[in-house]
VOPAGU-2260 file (C-alpha; in pm, 1 decimal, decimal comma):
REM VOPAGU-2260
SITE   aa  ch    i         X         Y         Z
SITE  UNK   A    0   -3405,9   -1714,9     644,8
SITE  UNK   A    1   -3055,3   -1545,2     718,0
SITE  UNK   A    2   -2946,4   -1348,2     467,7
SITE  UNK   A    3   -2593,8   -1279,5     451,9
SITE  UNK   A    4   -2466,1    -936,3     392,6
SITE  UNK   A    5   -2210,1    -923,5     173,0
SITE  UNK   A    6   -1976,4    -630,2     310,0
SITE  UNK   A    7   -1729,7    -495,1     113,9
SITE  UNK   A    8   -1425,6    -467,9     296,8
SITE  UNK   A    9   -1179,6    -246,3     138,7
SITE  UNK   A   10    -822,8    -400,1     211,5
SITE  UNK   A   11    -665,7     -36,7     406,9
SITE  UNK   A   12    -316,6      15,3     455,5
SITE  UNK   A   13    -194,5     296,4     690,7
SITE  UNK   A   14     167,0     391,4     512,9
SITE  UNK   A   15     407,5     637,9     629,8
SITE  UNK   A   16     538,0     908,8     395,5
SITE  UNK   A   17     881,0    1133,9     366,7
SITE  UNK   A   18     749,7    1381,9     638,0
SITE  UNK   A   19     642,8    1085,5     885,9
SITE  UNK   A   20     281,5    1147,4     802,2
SITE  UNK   A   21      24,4     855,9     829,9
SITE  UNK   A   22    -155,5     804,4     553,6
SITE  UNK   A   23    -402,3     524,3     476,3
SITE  UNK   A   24    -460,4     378,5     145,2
SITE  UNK   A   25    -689,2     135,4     -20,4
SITE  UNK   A   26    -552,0    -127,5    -199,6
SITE  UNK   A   27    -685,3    -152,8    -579,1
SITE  UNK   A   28    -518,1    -399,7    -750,3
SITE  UNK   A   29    -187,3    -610,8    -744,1
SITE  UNK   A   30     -18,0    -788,4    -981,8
SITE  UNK   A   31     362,2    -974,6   -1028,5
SITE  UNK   A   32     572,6    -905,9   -1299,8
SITE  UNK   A   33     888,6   -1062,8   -1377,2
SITE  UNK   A   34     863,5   -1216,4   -1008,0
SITE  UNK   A   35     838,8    -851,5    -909,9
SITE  UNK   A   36     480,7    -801,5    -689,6
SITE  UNK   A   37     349,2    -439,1    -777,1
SITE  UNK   A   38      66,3    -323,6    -565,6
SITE  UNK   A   39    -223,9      10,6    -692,3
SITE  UNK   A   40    -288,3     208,9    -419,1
SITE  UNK   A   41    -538,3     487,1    -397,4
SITE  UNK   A   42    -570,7     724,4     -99,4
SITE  UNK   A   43    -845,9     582,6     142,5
SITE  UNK   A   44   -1153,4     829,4     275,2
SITE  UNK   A   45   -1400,3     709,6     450,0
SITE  UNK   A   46   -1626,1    1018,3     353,8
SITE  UNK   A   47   -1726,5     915,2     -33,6
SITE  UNK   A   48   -1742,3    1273,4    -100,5
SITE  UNK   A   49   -1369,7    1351,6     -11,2
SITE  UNK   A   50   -1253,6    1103,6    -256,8
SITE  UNK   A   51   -1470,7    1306,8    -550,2
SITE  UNK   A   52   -1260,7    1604,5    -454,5
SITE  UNK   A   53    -927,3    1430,8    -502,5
SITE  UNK   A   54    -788,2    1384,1    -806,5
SITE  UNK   A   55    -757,6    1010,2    -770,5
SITE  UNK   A   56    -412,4     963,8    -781,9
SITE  UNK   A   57    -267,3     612,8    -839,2
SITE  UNK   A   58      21,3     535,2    -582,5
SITE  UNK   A   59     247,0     256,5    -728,1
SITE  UNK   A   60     411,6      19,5    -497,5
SITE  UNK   A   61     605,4    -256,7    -518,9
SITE  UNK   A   62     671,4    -588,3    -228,1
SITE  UNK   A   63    1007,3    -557,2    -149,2
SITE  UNK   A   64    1153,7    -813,4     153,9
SITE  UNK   A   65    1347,2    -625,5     417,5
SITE  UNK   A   66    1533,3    -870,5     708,4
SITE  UNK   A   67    1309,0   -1126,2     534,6
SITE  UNK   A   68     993,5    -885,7     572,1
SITE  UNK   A   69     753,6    -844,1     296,8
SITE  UNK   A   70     738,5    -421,9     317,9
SITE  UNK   A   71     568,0    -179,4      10,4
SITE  UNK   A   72     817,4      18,1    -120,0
SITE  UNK   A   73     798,2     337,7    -346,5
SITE  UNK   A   74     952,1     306,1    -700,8
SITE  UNK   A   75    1218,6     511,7    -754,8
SITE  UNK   A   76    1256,1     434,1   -1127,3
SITE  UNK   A   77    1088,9     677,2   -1283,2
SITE  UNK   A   78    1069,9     437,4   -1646,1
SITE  UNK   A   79     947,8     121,2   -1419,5
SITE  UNK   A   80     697,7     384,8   -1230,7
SITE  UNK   A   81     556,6     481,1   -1539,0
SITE  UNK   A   82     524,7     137,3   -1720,1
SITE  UNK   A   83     389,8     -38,3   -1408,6
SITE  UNK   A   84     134,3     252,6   -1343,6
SITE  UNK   A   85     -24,2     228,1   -1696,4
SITE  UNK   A   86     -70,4    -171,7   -1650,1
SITE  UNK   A   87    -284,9     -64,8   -1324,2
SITE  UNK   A   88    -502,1     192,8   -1520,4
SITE  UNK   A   89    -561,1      -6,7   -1807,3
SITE  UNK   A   90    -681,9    -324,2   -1533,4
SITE  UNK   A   91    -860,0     -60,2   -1295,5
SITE  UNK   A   92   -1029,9     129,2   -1622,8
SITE  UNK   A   93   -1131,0    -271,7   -1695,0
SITE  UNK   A   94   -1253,6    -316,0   -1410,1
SITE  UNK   A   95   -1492,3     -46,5   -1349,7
SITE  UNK   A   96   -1603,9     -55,0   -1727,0
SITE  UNK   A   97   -1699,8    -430,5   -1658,4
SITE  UNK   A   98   -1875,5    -319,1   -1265,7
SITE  UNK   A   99   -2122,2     -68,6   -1519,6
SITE  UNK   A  100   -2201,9    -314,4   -1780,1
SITE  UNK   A  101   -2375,3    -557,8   -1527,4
């Protein structure tokens, strides 16, 4: 019989910061609010052990259309930052209380 495996494929996103920098991040979670798409990021390693020696920060970004592109942009609203960011930790906690109960 052929099993299928069932890979998970984290969705990866190489972003550019201030300095020009690449950095890749995972995607966590999205959701829309008030027709506003917010996307939880989380810096991506490919080494499981980096990402225990990082102190898991939560990037918050929101879709933002450019020349009619859809482009992640950083919040500068420090209020809508805050508010959006403890949404995503309340859904992500969720989520990974619900992955230990099975």
């Amino acid at each position: 019989s052929n099993m299928e495996q069932q890979e998970y494929t984290p969705d990866i996103y190489t972003l550019e910061d201030e300095e020009g920098n690449e950095v890749v991040f995972e995607m966590i979670d999205s959701i829309e609010l008030d027709g506003q798409k917010y996307y939880a990021m989380m810096p991506y390693y490919e080494n499981p052990e980096d990402m225990l020696n990082d102190d898991g920060q939560l990037i918050v970004l929101r879709n933002e259309v450019v020349d009619g592109e859809e482009m992640m942009a950083t919040i500068d609203d420090d209020e809508e930052y805050d508010r959006i960011g403890e949404i995503f930790m309340k859904r992500i906690t969720e989520m990974f209380e619900d992955d230990e109960e099975e």
